[in-house]
N, CA, C and O atoms as a printed pandas DataFrame, in Angstrom:
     atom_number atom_name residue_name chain_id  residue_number  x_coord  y_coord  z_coord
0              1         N          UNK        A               1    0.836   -1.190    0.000
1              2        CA          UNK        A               1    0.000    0.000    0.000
2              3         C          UNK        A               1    0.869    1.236    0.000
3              4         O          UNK        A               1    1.873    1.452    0.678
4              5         N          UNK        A               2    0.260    2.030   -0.928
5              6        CA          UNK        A               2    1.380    3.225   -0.435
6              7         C          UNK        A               2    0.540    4.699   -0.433
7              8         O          UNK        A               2   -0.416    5.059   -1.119
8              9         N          UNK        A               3    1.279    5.380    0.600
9             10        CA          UNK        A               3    0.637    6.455    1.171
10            11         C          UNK        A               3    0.369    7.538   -0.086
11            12         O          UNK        A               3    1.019    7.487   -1.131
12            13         N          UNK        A               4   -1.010    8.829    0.252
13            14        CA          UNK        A               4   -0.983    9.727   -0.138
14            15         C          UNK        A               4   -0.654   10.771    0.042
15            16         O          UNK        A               4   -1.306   11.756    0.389
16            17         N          UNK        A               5    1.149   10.561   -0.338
17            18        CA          UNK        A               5    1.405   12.159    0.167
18            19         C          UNK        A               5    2.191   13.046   -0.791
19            20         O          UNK        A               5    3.045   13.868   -0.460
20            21         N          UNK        A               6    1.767   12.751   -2.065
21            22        CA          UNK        A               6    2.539   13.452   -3.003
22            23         C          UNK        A               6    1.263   14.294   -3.614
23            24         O          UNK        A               6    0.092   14.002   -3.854
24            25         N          UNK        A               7    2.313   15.852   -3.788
25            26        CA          UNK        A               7    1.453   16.572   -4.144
26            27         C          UNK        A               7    1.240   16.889   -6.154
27            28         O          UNK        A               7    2.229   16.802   -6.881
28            29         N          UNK        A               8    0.159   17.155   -6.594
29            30        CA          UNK        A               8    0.257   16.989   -7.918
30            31         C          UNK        A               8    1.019   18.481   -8.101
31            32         O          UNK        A               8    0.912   19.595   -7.588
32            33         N          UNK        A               9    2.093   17.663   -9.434
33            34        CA          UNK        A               9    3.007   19.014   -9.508
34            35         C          UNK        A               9    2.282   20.025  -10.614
35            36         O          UNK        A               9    1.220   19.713  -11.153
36            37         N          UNK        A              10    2.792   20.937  -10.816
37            38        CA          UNK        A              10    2.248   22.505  -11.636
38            39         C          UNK        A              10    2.492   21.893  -12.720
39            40         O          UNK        A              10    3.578   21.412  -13.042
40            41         N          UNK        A              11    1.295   21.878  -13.460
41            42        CA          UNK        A              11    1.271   22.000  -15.172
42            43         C          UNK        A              11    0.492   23.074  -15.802
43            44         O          UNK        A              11   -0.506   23.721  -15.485
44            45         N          UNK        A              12    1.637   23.027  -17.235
45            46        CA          UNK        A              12    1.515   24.504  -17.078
46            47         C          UNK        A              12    0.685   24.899  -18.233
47            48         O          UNK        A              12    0.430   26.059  -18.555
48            49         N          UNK        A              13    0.074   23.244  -19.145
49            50        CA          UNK        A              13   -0.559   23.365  -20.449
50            51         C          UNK        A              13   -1.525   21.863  -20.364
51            52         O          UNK        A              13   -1.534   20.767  -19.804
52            53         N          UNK        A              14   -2.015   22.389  -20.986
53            54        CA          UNK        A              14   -3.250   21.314  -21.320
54            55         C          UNK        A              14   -2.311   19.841  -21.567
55            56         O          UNK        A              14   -2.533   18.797  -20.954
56            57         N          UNK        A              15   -1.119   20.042  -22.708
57            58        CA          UNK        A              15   -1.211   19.141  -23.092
58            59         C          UNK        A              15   -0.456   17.979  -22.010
59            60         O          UNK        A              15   -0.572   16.753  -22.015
60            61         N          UNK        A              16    0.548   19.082  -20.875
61            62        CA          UNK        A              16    1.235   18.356  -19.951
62            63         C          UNK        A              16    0.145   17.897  -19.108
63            64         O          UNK        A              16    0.391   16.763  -18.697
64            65         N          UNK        A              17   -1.278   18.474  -18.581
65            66        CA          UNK        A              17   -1.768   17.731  -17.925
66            67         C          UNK        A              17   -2.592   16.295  -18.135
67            68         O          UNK        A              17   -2.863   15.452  -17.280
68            69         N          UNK        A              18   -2.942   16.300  -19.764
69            70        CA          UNK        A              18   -3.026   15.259  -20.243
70            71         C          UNK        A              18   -2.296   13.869  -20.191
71            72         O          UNK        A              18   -2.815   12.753  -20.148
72            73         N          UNK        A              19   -0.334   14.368  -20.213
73            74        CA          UNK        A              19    0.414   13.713  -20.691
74            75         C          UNK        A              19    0.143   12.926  -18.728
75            76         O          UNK        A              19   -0.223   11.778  -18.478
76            77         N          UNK        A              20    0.482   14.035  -17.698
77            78        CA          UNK        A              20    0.522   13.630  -16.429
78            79         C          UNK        A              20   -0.669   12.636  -15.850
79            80         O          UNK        A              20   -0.610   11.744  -15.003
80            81         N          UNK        A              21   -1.446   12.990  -16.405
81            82        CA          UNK        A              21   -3.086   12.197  -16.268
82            83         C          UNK        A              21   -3.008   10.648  -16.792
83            84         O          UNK        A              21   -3.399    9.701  -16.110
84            85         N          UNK        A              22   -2.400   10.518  -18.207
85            86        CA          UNK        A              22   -1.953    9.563  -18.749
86            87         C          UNK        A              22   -0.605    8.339  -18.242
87            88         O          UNK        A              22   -0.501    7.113  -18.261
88            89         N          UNK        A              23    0.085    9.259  -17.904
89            90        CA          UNK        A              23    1.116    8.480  -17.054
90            91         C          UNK        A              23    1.226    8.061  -15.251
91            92         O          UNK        A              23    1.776    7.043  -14.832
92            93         N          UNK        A              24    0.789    8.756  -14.680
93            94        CA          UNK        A              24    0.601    8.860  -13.261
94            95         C          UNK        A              24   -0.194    7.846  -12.731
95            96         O          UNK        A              24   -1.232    7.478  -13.282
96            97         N          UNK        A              25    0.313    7.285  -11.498
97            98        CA          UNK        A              25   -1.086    6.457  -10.495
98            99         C          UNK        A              25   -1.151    7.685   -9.682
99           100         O          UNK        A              25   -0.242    8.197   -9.030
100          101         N          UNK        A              26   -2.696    8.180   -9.860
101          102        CA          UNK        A              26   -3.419    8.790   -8.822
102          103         C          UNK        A              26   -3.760    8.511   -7.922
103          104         O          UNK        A              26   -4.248    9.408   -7.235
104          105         N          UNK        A              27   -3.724    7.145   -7.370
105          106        CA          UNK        A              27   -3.281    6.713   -5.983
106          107         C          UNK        A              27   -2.568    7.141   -5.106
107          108         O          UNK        A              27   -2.789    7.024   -3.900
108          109         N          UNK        A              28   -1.238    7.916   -5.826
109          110        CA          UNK        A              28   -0.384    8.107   -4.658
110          111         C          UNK        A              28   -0.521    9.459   -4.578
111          112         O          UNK        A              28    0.433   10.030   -4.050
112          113         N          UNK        A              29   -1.424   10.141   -4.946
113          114        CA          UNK        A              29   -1.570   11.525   -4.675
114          115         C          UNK        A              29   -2.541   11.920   -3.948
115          116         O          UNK        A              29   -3.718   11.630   -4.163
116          117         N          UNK        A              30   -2.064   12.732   -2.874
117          118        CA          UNK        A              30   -3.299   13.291   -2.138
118          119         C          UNK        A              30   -4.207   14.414   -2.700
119          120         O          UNK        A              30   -3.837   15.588   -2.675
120          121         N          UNK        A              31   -5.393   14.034   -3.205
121          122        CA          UNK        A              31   -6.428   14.797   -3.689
122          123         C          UNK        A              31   -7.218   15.511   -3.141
123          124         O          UNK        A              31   -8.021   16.183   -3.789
124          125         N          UNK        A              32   -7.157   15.520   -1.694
125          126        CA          UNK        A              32   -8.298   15.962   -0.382
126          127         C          UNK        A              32   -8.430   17.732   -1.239
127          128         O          UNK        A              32   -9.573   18.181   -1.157
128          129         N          UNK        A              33   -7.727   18.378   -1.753
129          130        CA          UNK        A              33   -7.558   19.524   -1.799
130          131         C          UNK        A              33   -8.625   19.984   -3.088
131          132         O          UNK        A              33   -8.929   21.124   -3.442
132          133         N          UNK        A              34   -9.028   18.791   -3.591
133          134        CA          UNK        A              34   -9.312   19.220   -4.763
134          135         C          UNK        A              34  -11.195   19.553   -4.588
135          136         O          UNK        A              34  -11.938   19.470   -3.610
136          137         N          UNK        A              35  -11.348   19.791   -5.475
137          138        CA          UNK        A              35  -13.159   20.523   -5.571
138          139         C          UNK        A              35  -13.760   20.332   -7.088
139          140         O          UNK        A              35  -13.279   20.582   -8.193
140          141         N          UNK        A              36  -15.006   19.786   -6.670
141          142        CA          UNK        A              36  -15.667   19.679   -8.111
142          143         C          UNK        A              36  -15.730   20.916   -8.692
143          144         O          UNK        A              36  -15.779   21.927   -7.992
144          145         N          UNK        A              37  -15.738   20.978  -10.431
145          146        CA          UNK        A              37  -15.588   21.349  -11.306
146          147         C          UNK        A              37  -16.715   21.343  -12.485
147          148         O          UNK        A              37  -16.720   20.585  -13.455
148          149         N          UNK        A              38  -17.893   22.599  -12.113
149          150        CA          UNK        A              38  -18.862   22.476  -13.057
150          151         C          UNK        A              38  -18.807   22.627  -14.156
151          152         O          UNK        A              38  -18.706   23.840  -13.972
152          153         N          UNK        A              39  -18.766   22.525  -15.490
153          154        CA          UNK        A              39  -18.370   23.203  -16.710
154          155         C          UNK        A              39  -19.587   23.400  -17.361
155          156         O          UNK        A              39  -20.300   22.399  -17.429
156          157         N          UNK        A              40  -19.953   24.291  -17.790
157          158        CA          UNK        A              40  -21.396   25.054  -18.651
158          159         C          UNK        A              40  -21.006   24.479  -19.718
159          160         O          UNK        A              40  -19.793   24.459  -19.928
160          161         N          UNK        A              41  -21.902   23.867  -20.666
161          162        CA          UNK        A              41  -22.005   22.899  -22.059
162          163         C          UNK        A              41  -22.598   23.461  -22.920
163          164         O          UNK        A              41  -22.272   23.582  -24.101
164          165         N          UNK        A              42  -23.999   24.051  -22.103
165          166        CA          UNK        A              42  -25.086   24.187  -23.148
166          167         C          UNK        A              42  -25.132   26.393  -23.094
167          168         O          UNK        A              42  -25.256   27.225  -22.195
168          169         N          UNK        A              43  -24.912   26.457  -24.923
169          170        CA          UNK        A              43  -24.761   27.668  -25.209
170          171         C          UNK        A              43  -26.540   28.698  -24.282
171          172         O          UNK        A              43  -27.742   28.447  -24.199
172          173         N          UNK        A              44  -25.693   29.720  -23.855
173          174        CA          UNK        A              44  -26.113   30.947  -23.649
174          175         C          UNK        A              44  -26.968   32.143  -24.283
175          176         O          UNK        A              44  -26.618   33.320  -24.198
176          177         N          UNK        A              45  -28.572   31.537  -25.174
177          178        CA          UNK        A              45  -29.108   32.412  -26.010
178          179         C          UNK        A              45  -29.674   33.267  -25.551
179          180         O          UNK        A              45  -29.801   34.178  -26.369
180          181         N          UNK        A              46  -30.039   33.441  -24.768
181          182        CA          UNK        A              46  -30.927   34.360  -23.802
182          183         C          UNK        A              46  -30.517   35.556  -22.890
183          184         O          UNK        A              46  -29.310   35.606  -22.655
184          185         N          UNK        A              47  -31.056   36.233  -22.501
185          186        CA          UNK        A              47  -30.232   37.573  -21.702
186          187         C          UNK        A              47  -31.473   38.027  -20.730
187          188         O          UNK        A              47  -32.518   38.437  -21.234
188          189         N          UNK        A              48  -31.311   37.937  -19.375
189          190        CA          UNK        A              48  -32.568   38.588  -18.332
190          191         C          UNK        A              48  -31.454   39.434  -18.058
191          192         O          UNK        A              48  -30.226   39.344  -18.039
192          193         N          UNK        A              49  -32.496   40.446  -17.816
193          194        CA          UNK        A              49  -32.179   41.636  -16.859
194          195         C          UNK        A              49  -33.193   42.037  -16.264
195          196         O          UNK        A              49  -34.293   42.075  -16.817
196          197         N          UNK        A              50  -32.951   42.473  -14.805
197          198        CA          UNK        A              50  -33.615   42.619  -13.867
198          199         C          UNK        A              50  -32.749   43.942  -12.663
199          200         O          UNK        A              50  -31.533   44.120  -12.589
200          201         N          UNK        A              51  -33.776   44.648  -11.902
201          202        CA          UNK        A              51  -33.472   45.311  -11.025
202          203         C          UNK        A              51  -33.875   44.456   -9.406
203          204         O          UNK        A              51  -34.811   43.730   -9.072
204          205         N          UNK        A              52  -32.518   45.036   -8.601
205          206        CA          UNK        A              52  -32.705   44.362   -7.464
206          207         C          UNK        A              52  -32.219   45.641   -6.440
207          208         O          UNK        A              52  -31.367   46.528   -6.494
208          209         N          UNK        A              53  -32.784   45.405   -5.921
209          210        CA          UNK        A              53  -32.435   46.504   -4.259
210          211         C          UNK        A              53  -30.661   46.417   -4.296
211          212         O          UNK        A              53  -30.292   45.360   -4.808
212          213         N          UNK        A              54  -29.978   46.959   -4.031
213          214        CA          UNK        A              54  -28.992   47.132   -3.650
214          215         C          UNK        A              54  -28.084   46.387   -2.770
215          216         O          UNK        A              54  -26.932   46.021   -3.005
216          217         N          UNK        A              55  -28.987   46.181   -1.439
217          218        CA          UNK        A              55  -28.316   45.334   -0.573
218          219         C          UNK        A              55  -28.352   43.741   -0.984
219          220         O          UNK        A              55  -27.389   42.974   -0.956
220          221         N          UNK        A              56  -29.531   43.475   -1.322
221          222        CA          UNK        A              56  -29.649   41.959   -2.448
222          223         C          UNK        A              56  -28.618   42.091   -2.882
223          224         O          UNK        A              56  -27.734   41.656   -2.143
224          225         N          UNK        A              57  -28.170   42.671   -4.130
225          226        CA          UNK        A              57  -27.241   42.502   -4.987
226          227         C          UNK        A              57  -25.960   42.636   -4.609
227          228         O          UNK        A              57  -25.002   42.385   -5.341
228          229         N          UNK        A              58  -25.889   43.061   -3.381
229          230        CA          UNK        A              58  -24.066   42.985   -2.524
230          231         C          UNK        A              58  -24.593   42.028   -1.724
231          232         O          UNK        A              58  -23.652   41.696   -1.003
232          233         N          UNK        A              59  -25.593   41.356   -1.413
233          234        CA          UNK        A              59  -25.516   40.198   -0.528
234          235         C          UNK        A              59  -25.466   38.894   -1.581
235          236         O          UNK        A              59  -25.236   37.830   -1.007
236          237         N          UNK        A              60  -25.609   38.828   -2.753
237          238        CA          UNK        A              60  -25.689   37.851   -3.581
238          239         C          UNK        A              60  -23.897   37.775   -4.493
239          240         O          UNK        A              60  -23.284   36.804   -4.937
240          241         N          UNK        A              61  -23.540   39.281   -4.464
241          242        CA          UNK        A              61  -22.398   39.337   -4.853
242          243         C          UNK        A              61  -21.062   38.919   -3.732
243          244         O          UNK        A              61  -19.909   38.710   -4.108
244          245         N          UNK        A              62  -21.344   38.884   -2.877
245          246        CA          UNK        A              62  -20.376   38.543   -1.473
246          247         C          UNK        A              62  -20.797   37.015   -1.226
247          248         O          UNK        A              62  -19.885   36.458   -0.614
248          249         N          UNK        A              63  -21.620   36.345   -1.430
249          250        CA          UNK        A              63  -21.996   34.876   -1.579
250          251         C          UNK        A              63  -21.121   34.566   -2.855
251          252         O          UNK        A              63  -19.992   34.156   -2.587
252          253         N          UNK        A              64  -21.347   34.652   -3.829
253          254        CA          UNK        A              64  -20.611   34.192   -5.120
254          255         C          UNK        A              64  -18.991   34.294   -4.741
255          256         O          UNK        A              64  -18.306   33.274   -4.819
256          257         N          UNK        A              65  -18.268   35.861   -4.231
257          258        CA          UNK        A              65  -17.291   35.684   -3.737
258          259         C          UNK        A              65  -16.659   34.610   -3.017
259          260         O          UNK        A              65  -15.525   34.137   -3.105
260          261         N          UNK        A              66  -17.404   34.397   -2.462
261          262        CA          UNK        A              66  -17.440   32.916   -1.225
262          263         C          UNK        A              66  -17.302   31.530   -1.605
263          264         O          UNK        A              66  -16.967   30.511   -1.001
264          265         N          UNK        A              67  -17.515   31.688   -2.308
265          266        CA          UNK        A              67  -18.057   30.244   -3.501
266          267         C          UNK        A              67  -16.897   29.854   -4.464
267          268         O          UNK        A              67  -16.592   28.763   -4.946
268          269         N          UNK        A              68  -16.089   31.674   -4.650
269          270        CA          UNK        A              68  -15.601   31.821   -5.361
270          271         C          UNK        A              68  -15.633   31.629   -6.908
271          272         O          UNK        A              68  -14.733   31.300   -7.681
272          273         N          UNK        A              69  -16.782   31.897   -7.097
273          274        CA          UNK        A              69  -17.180   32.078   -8.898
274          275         C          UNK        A              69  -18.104   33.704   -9.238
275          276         O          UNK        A              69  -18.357   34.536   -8.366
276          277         N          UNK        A              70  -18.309   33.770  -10.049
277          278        CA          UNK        A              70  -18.657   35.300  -10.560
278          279         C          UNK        A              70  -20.247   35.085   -9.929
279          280         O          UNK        A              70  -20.859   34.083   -9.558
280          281         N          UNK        A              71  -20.578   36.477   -9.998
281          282        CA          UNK        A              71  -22.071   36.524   -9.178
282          283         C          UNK        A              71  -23.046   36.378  -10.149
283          284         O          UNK        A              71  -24.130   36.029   -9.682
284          285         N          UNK        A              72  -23.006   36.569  -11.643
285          286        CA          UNK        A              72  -23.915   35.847  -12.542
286          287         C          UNK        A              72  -23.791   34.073  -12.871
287          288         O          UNK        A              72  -24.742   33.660  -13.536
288          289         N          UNK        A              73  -23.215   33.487  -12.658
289          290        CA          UNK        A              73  -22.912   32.264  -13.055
290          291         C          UNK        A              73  -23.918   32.332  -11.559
291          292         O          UNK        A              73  -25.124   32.209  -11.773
292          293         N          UNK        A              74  -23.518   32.508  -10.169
293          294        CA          UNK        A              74  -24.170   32.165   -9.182
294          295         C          UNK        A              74  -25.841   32.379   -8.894
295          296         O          UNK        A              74  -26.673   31.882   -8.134
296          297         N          UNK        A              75  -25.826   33.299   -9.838
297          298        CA          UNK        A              75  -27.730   33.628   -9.934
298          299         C          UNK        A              75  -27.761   32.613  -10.616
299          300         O          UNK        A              75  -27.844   31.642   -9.863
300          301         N          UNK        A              76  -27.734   32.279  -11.820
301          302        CA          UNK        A              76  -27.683   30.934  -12.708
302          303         C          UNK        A              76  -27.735   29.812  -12.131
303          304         O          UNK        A              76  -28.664   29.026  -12.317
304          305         N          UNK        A              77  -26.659   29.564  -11.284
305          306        CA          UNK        A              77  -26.848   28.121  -10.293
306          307         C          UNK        A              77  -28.410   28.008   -9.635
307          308         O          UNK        A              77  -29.276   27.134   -9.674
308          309         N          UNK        A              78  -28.309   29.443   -8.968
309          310        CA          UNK        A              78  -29.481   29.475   -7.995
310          311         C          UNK        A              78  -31.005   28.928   -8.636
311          312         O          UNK        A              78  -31.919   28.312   -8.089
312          313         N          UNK        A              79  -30.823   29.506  -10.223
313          314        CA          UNK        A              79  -32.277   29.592  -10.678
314          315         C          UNK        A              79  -31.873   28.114  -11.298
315          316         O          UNK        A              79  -32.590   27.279  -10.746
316          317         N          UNK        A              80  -31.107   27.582  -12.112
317          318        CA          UNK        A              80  -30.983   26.158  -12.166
318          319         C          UNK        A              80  -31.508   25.219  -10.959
319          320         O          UNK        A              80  -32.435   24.439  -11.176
320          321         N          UNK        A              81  -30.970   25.293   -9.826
321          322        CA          UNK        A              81  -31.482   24.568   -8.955
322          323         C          UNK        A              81  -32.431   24.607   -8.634
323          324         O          UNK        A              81  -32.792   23.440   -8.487
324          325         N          UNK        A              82  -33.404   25.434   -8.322
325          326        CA          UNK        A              82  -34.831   25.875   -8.276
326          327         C          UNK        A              82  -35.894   25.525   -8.957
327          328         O          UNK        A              82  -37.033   25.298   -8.550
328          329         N          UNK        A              83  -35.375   25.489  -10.225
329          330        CA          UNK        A              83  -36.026   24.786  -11.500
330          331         C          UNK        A              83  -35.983   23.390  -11.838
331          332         O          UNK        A              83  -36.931   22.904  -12.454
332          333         N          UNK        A              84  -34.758   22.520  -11.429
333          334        CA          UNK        A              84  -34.551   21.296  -10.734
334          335         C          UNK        A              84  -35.088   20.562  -10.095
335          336         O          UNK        A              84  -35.263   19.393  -10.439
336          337         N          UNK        A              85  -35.553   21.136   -8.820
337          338        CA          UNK        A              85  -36.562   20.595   -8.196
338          339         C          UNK        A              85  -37.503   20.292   -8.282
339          340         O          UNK        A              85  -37.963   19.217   -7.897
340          341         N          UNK        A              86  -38.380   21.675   -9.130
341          342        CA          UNK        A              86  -39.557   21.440   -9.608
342          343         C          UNK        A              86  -39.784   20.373  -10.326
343          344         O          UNK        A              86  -40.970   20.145  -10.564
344          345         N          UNK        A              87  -38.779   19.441  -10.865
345          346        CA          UNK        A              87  -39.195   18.886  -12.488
346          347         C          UNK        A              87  -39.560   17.728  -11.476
347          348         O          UNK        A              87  -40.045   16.675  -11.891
């Protein structure tokens, strides 16, 4: 058995992380650090705009901060999930 204590090293291009992905046991790397990774697929035809009180919109913008992704992608999540449920 062998421990996870190697850290994944800096790559600095697509194609090295491919090459590293390809060659590596990810076994021996400690991954605890890592975080899912949503990627948007489906194109963007549409455009809302809307007015919101002020403090909403710095309380929704300081959440996204937090989250660390932009505060429109995070309205997006919000109303995705919402709509989710319903189905």
């Amino acid at each position: 058995m062998s421990s996870k204590n190697r850290s994944i090293p800096s790559l600095h291009s697509d194609e090295a992380a491919e090459d590293f992905i390809a060659t590596a046991d990810l076994t021996q790397y400690d991954l605890s650090a890592f975080k899912p990774m949503r990627f948007e697929i489906e194109p963007k035809a549409a455009a809302l705009n809307m007015r919101l009180p002020a403090s909403l919109l710095n309380a929704v913008k300081a959440r996204a901060k937090a989250k660390g992704i932009p505060y429109t992608r995070y309205v997006r999540m919000l109303l995705e999930t919402d709509v989710a449920q319903m189905r």
